[in-house]
N, C-alpha and C positions, 0 to 999 in steps of 0.2 A: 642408546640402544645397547642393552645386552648382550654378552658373546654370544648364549642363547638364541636369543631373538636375530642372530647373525646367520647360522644353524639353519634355523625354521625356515629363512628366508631363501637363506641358499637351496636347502631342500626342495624346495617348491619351486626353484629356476632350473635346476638340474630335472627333477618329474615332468616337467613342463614342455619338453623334447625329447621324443624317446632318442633320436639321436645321440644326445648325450651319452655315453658309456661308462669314459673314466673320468673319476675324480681325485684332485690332489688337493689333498689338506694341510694348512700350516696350523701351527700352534697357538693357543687362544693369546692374547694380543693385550696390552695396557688395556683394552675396551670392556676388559672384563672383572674390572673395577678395582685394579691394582697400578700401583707407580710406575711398575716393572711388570714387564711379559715371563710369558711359563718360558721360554728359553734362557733367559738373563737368571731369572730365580734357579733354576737346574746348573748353569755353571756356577753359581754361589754355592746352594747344595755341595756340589764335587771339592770346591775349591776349601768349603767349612768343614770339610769331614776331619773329626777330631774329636766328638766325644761328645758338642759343649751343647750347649742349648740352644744357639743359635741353628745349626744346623734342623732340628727340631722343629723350631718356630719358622723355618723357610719350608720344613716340608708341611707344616699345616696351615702356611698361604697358599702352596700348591694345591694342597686336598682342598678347602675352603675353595676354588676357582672352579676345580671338577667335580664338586660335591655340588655347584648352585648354578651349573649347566647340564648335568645329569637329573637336578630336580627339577630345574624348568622342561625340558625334552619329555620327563616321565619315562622314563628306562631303565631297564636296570641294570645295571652297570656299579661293577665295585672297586669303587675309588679307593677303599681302605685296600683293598688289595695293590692296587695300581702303585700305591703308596710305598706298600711293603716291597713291592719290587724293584721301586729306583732305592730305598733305602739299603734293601739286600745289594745289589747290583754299586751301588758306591762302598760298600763296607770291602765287598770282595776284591775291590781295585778296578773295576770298570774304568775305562779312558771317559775324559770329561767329553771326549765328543759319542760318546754313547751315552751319556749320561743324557745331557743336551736332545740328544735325538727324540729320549722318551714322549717330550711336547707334543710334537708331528705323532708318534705312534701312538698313543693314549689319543690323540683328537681323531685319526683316521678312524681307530675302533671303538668310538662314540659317534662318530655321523653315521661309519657304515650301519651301525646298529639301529640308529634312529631311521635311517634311509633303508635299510632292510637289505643292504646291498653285500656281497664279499668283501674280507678285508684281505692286502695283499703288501705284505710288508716290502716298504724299498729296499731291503737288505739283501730280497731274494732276485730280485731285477737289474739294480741301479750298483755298475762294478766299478771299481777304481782299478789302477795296477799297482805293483809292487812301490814304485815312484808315487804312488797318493796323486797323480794324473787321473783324470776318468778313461777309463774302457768304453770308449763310444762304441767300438765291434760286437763286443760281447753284452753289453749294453743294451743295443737292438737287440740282437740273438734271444738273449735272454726275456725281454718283457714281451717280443712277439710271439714266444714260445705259450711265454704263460698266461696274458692276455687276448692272443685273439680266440682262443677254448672260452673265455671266460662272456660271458653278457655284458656282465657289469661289476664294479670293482672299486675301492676308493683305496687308494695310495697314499703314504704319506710323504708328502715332500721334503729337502734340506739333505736327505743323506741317503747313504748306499755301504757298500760294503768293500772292506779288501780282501786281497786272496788268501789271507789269515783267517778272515772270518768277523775283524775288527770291524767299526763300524767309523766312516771316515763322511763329514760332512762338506757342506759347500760351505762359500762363504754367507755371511748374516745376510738374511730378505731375499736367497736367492731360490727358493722353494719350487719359483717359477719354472728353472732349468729341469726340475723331474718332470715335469708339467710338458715339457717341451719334445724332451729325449722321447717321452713314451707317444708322443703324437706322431714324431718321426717313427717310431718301431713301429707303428700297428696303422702306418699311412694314413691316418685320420683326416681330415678332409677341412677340418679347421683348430686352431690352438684358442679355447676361450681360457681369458686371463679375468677374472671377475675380483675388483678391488670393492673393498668398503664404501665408499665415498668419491675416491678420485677420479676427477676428471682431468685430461691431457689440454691444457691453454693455449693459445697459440701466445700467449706472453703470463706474467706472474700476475694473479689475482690480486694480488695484495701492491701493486703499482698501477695496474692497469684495470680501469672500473670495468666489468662486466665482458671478458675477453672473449674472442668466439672460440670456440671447444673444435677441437682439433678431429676430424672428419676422418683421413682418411693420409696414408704415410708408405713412402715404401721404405725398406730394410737399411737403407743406406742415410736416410733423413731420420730414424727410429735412434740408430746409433750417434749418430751427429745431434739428438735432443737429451741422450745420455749425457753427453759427455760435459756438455754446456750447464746440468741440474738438471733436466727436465725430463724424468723417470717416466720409461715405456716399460719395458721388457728387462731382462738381461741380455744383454750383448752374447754372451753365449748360446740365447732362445733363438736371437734372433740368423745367427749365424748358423744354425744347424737347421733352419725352417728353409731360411734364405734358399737353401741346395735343394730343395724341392719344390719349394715354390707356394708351401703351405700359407695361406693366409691367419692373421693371428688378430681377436677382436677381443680388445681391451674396452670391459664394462664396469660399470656399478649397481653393488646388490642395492644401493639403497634408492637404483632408481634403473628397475630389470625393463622397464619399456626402452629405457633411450637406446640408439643404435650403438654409442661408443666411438670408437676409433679403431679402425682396422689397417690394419698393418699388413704391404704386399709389394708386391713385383713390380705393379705398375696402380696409376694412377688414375679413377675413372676420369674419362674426357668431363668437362664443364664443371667438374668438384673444385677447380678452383677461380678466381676471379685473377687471382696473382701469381706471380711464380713463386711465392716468399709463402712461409708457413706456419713458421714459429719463430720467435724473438727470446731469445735468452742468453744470461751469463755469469760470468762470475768475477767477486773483486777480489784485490789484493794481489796484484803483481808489482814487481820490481821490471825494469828492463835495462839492463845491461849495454853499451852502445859502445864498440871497439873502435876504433879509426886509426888503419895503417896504410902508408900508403904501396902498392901492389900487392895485396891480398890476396885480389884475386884471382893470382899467379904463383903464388906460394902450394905448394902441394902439402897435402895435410895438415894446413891451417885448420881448420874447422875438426878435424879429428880432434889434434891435439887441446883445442879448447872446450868440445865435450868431454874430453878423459879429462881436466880439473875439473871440472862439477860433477862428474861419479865420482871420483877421489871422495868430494868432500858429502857426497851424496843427498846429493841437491838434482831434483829432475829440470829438463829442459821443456817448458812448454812447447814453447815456438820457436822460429829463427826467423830473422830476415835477412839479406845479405845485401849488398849492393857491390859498386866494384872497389870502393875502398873500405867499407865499413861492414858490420856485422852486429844486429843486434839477438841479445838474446832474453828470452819472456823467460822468468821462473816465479813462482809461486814467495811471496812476500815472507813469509812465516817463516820458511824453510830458510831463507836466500837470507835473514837478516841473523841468524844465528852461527854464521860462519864466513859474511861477508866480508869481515878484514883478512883473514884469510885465504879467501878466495882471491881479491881485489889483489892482494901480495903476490899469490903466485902467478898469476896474469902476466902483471907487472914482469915475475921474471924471466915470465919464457918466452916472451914475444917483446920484441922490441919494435912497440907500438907506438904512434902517434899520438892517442888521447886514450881514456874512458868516461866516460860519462853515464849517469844514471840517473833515470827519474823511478819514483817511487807510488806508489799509492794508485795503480791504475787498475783499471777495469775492464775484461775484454767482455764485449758483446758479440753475438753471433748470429747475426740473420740467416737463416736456414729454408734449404727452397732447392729441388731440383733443378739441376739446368740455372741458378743461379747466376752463374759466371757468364752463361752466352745468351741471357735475357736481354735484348733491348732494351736501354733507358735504366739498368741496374743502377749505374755506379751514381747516376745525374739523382735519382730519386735516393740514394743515399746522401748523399751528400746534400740533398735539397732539407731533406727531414733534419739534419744537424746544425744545417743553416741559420735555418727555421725558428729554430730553439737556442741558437747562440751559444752551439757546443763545437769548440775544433775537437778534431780525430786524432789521437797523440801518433798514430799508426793504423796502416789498414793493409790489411791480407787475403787475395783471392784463394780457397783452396780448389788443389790440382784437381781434384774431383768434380768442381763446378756446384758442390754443393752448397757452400755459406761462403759469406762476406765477414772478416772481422774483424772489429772497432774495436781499438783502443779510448777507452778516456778516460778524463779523471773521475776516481769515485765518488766522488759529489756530485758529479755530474751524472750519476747512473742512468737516478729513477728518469729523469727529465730525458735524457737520452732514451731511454725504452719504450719511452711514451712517445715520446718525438717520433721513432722507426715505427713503432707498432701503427701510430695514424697514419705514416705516408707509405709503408711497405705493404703491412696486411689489408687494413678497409677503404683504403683510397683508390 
């Protein structure tokens, strides 16, 4: 499907409710029959400026992407301009995140145009402070100023501006968050988040045959499917929705009847058969296993053994403690490129009884409100691992009550996900 044919389709979901008002636009995407997205080829641009011809041949991939969505659309719209103005705008020293931005602005002022709608640049709404922090005060202030005068409007997403004038972006895929901020400004009454194709699983397609699509979430199980791989929202969208209560319905264009996944405060009664929701995780941990004995009586044990792993700057996933031992989860990648090191200074500051380490693990994360004070949780975990002839290398209630989470080996993954998703989700 064409970025075009992306366009068309959207147009006609946004027309299709007058409700609808605002729209936010990201920048046309690999789909529009490049390796690379108009944002990746625009930091190239910035980063090539130098004379040579490369530079050149990156800005006529660009034209070539807006020139053969502006001809499918039939509009008129002048790319050779568009062109000459990220060229002028990189020669004068433009910052690469203005550069960058161009994407989002050049795609806002081709929808709005094809959709007949005003264009209303994030620059003028979307503030950062001096710190490059967002201005969420002025923030509201601003876009409720200028949008609720307005009918209709399309915005582009990814950036905003500083009190200089400069133009300061989010971080990559986060588009969503202007998406978010302006629904909070103008009280909007729902946040639709409209993806291409994706659907929210309640486990990985690609392990688990035909998984059921994920219904219905509230703010706290949203950010708990973040963290695990299994992309809702922005954690920022969801936390500024959170505070009012705004419900937020994550669809696809390429299929505008389904209802999607909506995301809220609370959960309708009978939408679920389980308490369990989703199944996901991630491999490649190390876990680290202290053993001293009265540990956990020593004061500032545990401080002083996070201050060695930022020393060497290495993050802590997890912990677990017990009364003489303390394990700790970090991420394999990180943890084996300063491991002798780390393992050394350990060594010298504690005069401890063992260390021990296993490698190569996996955590899984069954996620599920109320979780933790479900009857029959832990028996049907552990029935499902049984089952499948997986021990648990570790397992963690979190304080929240909302997931359960497994450790095992990563070979053991797929078989493991499969195992929990039959006896957690459809059983």
């Amino acid at each position: 499907m064409s970025e075009a044919s992306h366009i068309i389709k959207a147009a006609q979901i946004v027309k299709s409710n007058p409700l609808r008002r605002y729209v936010v636009v990201s920048a046309p995407g690999k789909s529009s029959g490049t390796e690379l997205g108009i944002t990746d080829m625009l930091y190239l641009c910035h980063a090539q400026f130098n004379g040579k011809e490369d530079l050149a041949a990156m800005l006529e991939r660009i034209r070539s992407c807006y020139a053969g969505i502006v001809e499918e659309l039939g509009i008129n719209f002048s790319v050779d301009g568009a062109m000459d103005s990220i060229r002028e705008n990189i020669s004068s020293g433009k910052s690469a995140a203005y550069i960058a931005s161009r994407g989002e602005y050049f795609m806002a002022k081709i929808f709005a145009q094809y959709i007949g709608w005003e264009m209303i640049d994030a620059a003028e709404i979307i503030r950062f402070k001096p710190d490059a922090s967002l201005d969420e005060e002025e923030t509201f202030r601003l876009s409720a100023e200028r949008l609720l005068n307005t009918n209709h409007a399309v915005i582009p997403g990814f950036y905003g501006s500083l009190p200089d004038g400069d133009i300061k972006t989010f971080q990559r895929g986060a588009g969503d968050i202007t998406g978010g901020l302006i629904t909070r400004a103008v009280n909007a009454g729902t946040f639709e988040k409209w993806n291409r194709t994706k659907e929210i699983w309640s486990a990985d397609p690609s392990i688990v045959d035909n998984p059921e699509i994920v219904r219905y979430l509230t703010y706290s199980e949203a950010m708990e499917l973040n963290y695990i791989g299994i992309k809702t929202t922005q954690d920022e969208v969801l936390m500024t929705l959170r505070e009012t209560g705004t419900p937020i319905n994550i669809r696809s264009i390429s299929d505008s009847e389904d209802p999607g996944t909506t995301i809220s405060g609370t959960i309708p009664e009978g939408s679920r058969k389980n308490v369990a929701v989703c199944i996901g995780g991630r491999r490649s941990f190390n876990i680290i296993q202290i053993e001293k004995y009265g540990l956990n009586k020593e004061a500032g044990f545990g401080e002083k053994l996070f201050g060695i792993f930022a020393r060497y700057c290495i993050p802590c996933e997890h912990c677990l403690s017990g009364i003489y031992k303390m394990s700790v989860v970090l991420k394999s990648p990180l943890y084996a490129l300063r491991r002798n090191q780390v393992i050394a200074t350990i060594q010298e500051t504690f005069d401890i009884s063992s260390i021990n380490e296993e490698k190569n693990l996996s955590l899984i994360t069954v996620v599920g409100d109320g979780m933790g004070t479900a009857y029959g949780t832990f028996e049907r975990v552990f029935s499902s691992l049984n089952g499948a002839g997986i021990k648990a290398r570790m397992i963690d209630q979190g304080s929240d009550n909302l997931n359960i989470m497994l450790g095992v080996r990563d070979e053991d993954y797929n078989t493991a996900v499969k195992a929990l998703y039959t006896g957690m989700i459809i059983s």
